[in-house]
N, C-alpha and C positions, 0 to 999 in steps of 0.2 A: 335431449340431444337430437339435432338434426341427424337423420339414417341416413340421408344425401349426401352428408358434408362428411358424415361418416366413413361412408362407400368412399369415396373421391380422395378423403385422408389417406385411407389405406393405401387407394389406386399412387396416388401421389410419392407415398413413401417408397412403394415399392419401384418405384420407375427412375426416381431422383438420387433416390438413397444412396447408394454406390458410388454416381458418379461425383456428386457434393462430398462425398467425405476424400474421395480420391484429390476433390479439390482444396478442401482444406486440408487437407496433408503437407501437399506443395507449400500451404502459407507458413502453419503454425507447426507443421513435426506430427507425425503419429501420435503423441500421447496426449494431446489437446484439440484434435481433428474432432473426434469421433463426440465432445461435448460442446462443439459448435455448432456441426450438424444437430445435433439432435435440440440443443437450443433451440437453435429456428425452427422446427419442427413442432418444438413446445408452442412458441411463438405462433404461429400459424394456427395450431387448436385454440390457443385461447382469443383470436382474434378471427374466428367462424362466422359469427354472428356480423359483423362490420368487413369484411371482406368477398369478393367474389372470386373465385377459381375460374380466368378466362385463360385466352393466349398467352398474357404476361408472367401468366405462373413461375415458370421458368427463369425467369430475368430474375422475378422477384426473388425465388430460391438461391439463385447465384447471388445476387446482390446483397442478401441478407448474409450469407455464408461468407462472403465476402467482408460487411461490416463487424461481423461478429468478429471473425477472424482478426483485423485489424486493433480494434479493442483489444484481443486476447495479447497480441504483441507489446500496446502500449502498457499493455501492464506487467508485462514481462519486462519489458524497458524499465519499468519504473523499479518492479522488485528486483533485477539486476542493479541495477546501480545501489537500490540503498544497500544490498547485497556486501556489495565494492565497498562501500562506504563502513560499513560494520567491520568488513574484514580488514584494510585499513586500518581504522578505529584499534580491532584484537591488536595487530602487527605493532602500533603505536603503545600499545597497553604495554608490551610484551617488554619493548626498550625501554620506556618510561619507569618499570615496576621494578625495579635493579635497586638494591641499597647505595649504591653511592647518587641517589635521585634526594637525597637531604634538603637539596634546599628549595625543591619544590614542593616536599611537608611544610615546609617553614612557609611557603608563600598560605598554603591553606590553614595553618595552625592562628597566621597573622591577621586573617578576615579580607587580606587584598584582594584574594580571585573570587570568594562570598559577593561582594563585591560586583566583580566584573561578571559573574553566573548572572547574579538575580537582574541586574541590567541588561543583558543578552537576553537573557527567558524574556522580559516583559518588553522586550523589541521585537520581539517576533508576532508574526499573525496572527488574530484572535485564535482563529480555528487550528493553526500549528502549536501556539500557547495550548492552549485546551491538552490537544493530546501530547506534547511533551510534558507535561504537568502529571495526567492521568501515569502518564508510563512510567515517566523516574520518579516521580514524589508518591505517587498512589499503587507503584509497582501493581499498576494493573497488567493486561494482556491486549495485545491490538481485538483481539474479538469479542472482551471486555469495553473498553473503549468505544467500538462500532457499536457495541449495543447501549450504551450508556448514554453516545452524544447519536443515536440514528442514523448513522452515515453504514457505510458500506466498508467491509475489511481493506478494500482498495482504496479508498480515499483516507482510510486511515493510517496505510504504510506510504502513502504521495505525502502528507501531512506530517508526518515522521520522517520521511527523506528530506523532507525541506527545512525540516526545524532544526535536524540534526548540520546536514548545511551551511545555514543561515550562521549557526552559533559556532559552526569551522571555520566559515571566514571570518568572523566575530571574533573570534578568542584564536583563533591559530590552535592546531592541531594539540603541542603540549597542552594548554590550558584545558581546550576541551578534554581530552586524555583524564586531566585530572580532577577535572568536576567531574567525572563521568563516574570515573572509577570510587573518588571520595563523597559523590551525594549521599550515600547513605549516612555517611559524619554529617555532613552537613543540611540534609534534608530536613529535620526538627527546628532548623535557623532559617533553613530557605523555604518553607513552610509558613512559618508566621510571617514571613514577608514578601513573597511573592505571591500568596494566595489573597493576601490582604490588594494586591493592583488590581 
């Protein structure tokens, strides 16, 4: 460990520290401030060796706390909506799951929407295919998933918000509703043929 870079860590935290989380506050809310700041601060140790602490210091602390912060949003953007999109999804579950819904058993009893599921699934993105596969057919967990295919838990709920999406303008809300709710009937049918694309 450099003792210099040491000294100067510390000197730096102590000087910045306060006013960076005051600023990311303003961006992202108190409860996601204080693991920006300190990102960047991770960031900054491990990048000692390849950087110099001059004048820019500063800039560079803002601007990092700044990028970070921004990320933190987009992905708040992101789990928001699929958020919306789930809750939705339950709302639709809720009207859809009424016994006098008869004749939308009958559409799944009859292989039509089997059908229109496994053509939907195998239109979508490789990498949204993958993880809608993993989640409803493998009843994995998105952190199951990220560790599976390498990606990050974030790219794994954008890849889920998309796929789920994709297959609501696809099928219209009913339909999705009820491949959703009936894959596990039909999962052992849409298994041997949609694993096989």
């Amino acid at each position: 460990m450099n003792e210099n870079f040491d000294l100067t860590y510390k000197l730096l935290f102590r000087k910045y520290y306060a006013n960076l989380l005051f600023y990311a506050t303003r961006i992202v809310g108190e409860e996601e401030a204080e693991d920006v700041v300190q990102d960047v601060f991770v960031e900054l140790w491990r990048r000692q060796d390849s950087m110099t602490v001059g004048d820019q210091i500063q800039a560079f602390l803002y601007r990092a706390v700044y990028t970070r912060a921004l990320n933190v949003l987009k992905h708040r953007d992101i789990k928001n909506s699929y958020e919306a999109v789930m809750l939705e999804i339950h709302q639709k579950r809720i009207e859809f799951y009424q016994p006098d819904s008869n004749d939308v058993v009958k559409r799944i009893e009859d292989g039509e929407l089997r059908k229109e599921l496994i053509d939907a699934i195998n239109e979508l993105p490789d990498k949204c295919k993958m993880v809608f596969k993993l989640s409803y057919m493998h009843d994995m967990k998105n952190k199951e998933i990220a560790e599976t295919m390498g990606i990050s838990l974030r790219t794994v709920e954008a890849h889920m918000y998309k796929a789920l999406k994709l297959l609501r303008d696809r099928l219209g809300y009913l339909n999705l509703m009820t491949a959703l709710l009936f894959l596990g009937k039909v999962s052992v049918f849409v298994r041997s043929v949609v694993l096989l694309a």
